[in-house]
PyMOL CGO cylinders between C-alpha atoms (Angstrom):
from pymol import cmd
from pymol.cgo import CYLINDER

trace = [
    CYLINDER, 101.05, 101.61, 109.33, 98.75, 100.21, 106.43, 0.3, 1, 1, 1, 1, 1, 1,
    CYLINDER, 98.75, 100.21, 106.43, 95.40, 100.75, 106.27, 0.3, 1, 1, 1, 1, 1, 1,
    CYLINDER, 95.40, 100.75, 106.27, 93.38, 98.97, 103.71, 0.3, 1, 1, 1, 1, 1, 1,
    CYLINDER, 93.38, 98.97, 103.71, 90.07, 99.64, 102.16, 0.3, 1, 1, 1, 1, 1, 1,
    CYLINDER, 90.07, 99.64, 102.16, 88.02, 99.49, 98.70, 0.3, 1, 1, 1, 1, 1, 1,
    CYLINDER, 88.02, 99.49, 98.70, 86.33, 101.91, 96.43, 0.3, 1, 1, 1, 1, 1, 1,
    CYLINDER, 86.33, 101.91, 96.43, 85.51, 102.47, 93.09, 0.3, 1, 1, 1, 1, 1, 1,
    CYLINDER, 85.51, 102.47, 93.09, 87.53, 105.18, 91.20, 0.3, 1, 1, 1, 1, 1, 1,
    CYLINDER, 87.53, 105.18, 91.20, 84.25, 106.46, 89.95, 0.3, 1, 1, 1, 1, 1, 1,
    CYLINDER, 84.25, 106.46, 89.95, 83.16, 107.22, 93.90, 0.3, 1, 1, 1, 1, 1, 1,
    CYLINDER, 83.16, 107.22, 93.90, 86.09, 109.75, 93.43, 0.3, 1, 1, 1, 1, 1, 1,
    CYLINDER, 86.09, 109.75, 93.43, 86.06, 113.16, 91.62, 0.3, 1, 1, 1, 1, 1, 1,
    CYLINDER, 86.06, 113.16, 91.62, 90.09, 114.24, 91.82, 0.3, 1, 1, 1, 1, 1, 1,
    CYLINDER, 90.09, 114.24, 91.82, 91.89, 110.81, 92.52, 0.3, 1, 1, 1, 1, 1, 1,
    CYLINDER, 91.89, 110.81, 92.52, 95.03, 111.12, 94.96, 0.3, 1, 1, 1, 1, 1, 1,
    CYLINDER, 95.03, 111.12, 94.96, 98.44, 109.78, 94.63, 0.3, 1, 1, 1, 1, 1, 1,
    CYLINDER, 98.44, 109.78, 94.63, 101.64, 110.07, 96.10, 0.3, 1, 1, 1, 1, 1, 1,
    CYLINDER, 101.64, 110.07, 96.10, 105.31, 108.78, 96.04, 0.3, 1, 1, 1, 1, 1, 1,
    CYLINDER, 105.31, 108.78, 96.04, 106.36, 108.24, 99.43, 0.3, 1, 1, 1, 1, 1, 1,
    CYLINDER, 106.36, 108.24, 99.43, 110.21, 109.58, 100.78, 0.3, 1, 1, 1, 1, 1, 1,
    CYLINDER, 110.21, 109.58, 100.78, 111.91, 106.31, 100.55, 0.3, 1, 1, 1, 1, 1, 1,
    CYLINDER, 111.91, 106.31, 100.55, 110.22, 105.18, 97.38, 0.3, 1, 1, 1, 1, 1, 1,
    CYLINDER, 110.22, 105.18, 97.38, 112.46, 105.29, 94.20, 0.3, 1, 1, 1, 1, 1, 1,
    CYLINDER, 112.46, 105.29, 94.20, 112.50, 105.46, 90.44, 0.3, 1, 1, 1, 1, 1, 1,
    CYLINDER, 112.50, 105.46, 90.44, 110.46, 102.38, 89.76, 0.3, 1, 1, 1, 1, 1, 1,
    CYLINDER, 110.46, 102.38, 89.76, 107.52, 103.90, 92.06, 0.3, 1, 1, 1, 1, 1, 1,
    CYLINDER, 107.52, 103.90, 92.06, 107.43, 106.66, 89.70, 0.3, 1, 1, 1, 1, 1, 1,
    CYLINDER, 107.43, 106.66, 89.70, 106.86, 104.39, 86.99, 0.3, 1, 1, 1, 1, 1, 1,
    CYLINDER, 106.86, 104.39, 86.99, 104.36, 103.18, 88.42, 0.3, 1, 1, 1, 1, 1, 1,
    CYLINDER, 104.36, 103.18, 88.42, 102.52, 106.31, 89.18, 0.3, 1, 1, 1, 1, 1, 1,
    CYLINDER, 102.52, 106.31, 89.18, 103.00, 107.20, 85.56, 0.3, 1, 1, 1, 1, 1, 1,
    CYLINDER, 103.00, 107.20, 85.56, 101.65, 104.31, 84.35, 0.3, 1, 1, 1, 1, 1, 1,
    CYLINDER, 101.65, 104.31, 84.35, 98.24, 104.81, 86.55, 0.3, 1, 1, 1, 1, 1, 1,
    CYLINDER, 98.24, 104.81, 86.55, 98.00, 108.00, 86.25, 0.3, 1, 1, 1, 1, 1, 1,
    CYLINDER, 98.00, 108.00, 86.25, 98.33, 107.99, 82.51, 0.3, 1, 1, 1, 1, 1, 1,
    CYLINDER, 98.33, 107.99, 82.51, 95.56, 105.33, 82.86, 0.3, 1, 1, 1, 1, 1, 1,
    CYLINDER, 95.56, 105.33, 82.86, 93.39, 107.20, 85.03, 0.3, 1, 1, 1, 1, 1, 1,
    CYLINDER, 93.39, 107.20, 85.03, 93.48, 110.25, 82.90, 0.3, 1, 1, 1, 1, 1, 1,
    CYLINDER, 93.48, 110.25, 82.90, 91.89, 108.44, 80.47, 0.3, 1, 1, 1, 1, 1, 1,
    CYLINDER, 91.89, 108.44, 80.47, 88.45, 108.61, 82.12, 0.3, 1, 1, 1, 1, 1, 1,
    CYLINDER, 88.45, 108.61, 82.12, 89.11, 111.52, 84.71, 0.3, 1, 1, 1, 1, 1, 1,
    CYLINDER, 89.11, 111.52, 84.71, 89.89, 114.93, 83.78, 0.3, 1, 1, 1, 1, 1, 1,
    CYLINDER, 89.89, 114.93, 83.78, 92.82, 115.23, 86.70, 0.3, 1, 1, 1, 1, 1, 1,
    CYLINDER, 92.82, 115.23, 86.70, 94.51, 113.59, 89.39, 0.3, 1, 1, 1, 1, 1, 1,
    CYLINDER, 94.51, 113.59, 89.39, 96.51, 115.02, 92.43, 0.3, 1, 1, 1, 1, 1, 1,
    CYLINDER, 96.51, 115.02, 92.43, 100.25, 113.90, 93.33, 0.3, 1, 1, 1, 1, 1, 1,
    CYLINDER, 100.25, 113.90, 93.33, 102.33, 114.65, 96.58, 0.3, 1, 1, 1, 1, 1, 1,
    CYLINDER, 102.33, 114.65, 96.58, 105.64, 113.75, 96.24, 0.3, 1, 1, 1, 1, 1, 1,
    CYLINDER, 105.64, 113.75, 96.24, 107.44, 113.69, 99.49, 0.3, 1, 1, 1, 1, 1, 1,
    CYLINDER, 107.44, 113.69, 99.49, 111.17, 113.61, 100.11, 0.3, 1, 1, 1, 1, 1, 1,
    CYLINDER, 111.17, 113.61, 100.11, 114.30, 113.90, 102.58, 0.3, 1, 1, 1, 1, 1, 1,
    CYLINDER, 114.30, 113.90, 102.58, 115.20, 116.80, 101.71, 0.3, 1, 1, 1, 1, 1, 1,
    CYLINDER, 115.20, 116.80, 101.71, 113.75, 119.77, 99.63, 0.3, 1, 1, 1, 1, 1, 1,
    CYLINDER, 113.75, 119.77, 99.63, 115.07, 119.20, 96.24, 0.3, 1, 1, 1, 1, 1, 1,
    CYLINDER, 115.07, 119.20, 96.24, 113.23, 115.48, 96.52, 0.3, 1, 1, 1, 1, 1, 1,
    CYLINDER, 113.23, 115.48, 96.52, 109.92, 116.38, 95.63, 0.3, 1, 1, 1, 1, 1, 1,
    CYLINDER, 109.92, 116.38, 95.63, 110.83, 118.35, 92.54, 0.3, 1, 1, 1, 1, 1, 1,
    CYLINDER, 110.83, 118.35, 92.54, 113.29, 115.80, 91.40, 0.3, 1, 1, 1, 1, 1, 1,
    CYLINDER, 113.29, 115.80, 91.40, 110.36, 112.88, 91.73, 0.3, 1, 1, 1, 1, 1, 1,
    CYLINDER, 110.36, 112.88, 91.73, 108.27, 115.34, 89.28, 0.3, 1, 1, 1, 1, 1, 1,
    CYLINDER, 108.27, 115.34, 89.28, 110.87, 116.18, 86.82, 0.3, 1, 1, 1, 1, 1, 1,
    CYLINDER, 110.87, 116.18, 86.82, 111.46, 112.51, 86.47, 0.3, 1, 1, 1, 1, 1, 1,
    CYLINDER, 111.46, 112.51, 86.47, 107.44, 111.67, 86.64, 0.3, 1, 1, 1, 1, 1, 1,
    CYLINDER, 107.44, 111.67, 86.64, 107.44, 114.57, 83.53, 0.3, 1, 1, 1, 1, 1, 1,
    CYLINDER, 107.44, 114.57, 83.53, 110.20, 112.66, 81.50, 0.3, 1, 1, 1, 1, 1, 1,
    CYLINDER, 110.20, 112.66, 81.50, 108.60, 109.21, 82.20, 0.3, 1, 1, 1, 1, 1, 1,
    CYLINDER, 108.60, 109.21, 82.20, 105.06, 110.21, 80.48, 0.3, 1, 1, 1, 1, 1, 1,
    CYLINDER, 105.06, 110.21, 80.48, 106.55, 112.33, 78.02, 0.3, 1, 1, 1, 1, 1, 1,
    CYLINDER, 106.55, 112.33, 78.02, 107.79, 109.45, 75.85, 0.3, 1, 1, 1, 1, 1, 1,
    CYLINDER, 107.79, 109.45, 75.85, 103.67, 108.82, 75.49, 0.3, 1, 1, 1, 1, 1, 1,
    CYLINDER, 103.67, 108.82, 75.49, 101.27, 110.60, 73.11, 0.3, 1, 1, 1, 1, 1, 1,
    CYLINDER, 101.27, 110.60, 73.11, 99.34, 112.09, 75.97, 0.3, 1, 1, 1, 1, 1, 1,
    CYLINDER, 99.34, 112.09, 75.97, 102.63, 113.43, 77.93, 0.3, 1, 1, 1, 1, 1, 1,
    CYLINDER, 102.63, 113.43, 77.93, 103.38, 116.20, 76.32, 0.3, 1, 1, 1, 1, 1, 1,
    CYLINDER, 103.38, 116.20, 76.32, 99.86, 117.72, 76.41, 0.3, 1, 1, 1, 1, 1, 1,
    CYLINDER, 99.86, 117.72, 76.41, 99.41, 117.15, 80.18, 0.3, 1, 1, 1, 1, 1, 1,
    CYLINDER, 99.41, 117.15, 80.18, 99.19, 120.55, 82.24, 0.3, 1, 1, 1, 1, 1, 1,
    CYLINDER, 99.19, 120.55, 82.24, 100.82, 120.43, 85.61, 0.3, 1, 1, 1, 1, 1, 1,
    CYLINDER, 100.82, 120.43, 85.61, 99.88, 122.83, 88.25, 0.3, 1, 1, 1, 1, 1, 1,
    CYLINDER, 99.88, 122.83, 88.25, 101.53, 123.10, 91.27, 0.3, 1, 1, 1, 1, 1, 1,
    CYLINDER, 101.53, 123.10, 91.27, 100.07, 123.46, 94.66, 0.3, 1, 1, 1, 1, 1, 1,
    CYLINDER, 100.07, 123.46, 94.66, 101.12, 123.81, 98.07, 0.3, 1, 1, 1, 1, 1, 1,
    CYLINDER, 101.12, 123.81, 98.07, 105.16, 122.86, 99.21, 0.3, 1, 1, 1, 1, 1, 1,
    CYLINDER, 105.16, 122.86, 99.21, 107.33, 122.47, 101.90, 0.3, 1, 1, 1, 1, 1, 1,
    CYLINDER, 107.33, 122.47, 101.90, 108.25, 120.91, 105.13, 0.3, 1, 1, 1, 1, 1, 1,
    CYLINDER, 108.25, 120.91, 105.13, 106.13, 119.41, 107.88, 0.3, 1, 1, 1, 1, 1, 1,
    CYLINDER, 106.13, 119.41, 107.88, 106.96, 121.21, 110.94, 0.3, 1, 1, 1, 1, 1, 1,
    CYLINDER, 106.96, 121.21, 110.94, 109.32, 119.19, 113.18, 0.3, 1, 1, 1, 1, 1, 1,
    CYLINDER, 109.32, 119.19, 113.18, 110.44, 116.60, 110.64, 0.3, 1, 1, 1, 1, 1, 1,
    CYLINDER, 110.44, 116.60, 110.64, 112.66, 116.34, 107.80, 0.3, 1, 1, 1, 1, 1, 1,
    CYLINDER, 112.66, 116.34, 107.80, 109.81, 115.69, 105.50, 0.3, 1, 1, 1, 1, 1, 1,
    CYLINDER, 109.81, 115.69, 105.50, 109.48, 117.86, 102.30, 0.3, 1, 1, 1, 1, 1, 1,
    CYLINDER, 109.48, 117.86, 102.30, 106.38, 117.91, 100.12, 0.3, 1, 1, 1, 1, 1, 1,
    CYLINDER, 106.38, 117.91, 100.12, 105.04, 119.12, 96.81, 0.3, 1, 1, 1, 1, 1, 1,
    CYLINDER, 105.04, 119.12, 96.81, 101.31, 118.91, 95.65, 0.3, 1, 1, 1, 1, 1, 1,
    CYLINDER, 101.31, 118.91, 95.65, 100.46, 118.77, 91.48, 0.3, 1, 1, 1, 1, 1, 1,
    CYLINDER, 100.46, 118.77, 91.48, 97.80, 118.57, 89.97, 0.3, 1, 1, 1, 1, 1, 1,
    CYLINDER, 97.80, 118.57, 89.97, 97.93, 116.78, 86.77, 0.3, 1, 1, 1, 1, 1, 1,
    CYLINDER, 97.93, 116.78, 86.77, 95.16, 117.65, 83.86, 0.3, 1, 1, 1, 1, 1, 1,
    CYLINDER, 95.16, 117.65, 83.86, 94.90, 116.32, 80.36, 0.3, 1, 1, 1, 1, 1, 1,
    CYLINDER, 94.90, 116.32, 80.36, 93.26, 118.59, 78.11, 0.3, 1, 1, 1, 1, 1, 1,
    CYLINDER, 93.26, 118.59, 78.11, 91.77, 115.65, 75.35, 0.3, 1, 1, 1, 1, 1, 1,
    CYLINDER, 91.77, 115.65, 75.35, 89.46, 114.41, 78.74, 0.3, 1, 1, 1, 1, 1, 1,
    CYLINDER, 89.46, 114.41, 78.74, 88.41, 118.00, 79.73, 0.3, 1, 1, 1, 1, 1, 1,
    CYLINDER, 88.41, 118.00, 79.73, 84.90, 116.51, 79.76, 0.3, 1, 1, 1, 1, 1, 1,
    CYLINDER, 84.90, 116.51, 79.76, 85.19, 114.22, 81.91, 0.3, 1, 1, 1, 1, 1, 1,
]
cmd.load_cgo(trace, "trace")
């Protein structure tokens, strides 16, 4: 199913994101890329990474951690991790992060 509307990414306090089960490596470059980008004018953004099995999730954010970490701003993010695990009556595993940069606190 798509669904497709607009908004401006000022409308939105914490800006969502995720990285969909099937989705591979070059969809977490891309999420680095905006969210490295939308850092710059938010103080956080929210990821769910979902996977196949459990060990997906964390695997699509230890790879989203080395992708930004070759930037100046990667090592200084702060990652806290939410809520995990598997929608009932699927195979569908999840992981909620939030992502903060300390040098946009004010934001």
């Amino acid at each position: 199913m798509r669904v497709e509307y607009t908004f401006e990414l000022s409308e939105v306090d914490t800006p969502r994101f995720s990285v969909e089960a099937v989705e591979g490596i070059s969809k977490v470059f891309t999420l680095a890329t905006l969210v490295l980008n939308v850092l710059s004018t938010k103080k956080q953004v929210e990821l769910v990474f979902h996977g196949l099995n459990s060990s997906d999730p964390t695997r699509k954010l230890e790879a989203f951690k080395t992708i930004v970490s070759g930037t100046n701003l990667g090592n200084s993010l702060i990652y806290e991790e939410g809520e995990g695990g598997v929608v009932p009556e699927s195979s569908s595993h999840y992981l909620w992060v939030r992502v903060s940069s300390p040098q946009n606190s004010g934001a």
